[in-house]
C-alpha angles and dihedrals in degrees: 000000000000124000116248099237094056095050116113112259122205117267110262114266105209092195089066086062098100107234119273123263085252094059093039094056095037083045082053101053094045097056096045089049090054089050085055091056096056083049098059098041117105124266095247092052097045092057095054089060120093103226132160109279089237093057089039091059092050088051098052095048098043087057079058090054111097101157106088098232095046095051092044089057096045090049086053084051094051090050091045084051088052098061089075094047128077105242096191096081083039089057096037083058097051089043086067086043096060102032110264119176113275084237103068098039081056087057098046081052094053094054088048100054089046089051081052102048092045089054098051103041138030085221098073097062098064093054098052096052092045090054088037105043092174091066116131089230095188093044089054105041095052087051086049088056092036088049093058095040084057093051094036093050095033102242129145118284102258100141087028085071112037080052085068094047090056099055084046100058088050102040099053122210110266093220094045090050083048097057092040081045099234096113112209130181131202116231131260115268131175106268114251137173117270121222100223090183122074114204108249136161130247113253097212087063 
């Protein structure tokens, strides 16, 4: 038998580490801020987002809230009901809304069909790490799995959407290179549908 402290263990998984107090709360702010934002479009404009039924309705509710504390708690409610719903397709959305350049909804688009495409076959993979070399493969790959185990068990999007940071950080910004003056493009890529909604259970349930 062998002794304990000379078994193979498995190889450490950084992903499974659960996110610092610091990013938590930065991730928290940004999505309630982004709740707030629903909040304050206009109706018209609200209604022309696709967003989950379950964040539609506390939107909703929270536009019929006048009294200070009420609305402050059902703001706090919108951003809780967030945290199991992708924001990127939520901010690419309001980025159209209120004018952003083309170029850098191009490139929004960009990050979300490769997230697609990595998600729904193997292939994919290898491509993206032979035309971005500085890719952290190990890394990927486990949020790829991590990504389907969460869609396939329901659970909140916690790999979906640091698969997206990712590809953000290696594919730059095109407007933010242009105003640092080092222009860069995305690549082409076949144009495919985004889904702009994230599964996502009701609270109340």
């Amino acid at each position: 038998m062998i002794p304990s402290h000379m078994r193979a263990t498995e190889p450490f998984d950084p992903t499974s580490l659960p996110p610092s107090k610091s990013r938590r709360k930065r991730d928290m702010i940004e999505l309630q801020a982004l709740g707030e934002a629903l909040v304050g479009l206009p109706e018209d404009q609200l209604r022309r987002l696709e967003l989950p039924d379950v964040l539609r309705e506390a939107v909703v509710a929270a536009r019929r809230i006048h009294a200070f504390g009420a609305l402050r708690r059902q703001l706090q409610f919108v951003g809780k009901v967030m945290r199991d719903i992708d924001p990127a397709p939520i901010r690419l959305q309001l980025d159209a809304l209120r004018g952003v350049s083309a170029q850098h909804i191009a490139w929004m688009h960009t990050l979300e069909r490769w997230r697609v495409r990595l998600l729904a076959d193997d292939a994919a993979t290898a491509e993206w790490i032979a035309s971005h070399p500085a890719t952290d493969s190990q890394r990927l790959r486990t949020l790829i799995r991590n990504a389907r185990h969460e869609r396939e068990a329901g659970k909140p999007p916690r790999a979906f959407r640091e698969l997206f940071q990712v590809l953000r950080d290696l594919i730059p910004d095109p407007v933010a290179s242009l105003q640092a003056g080092t222009p860069e493009a995305p690549p082409d890529l076949p144009d495919r549908p985004m889904d702009f909604r994230s599964d996502v259970s009701d609270p109340h349930s």
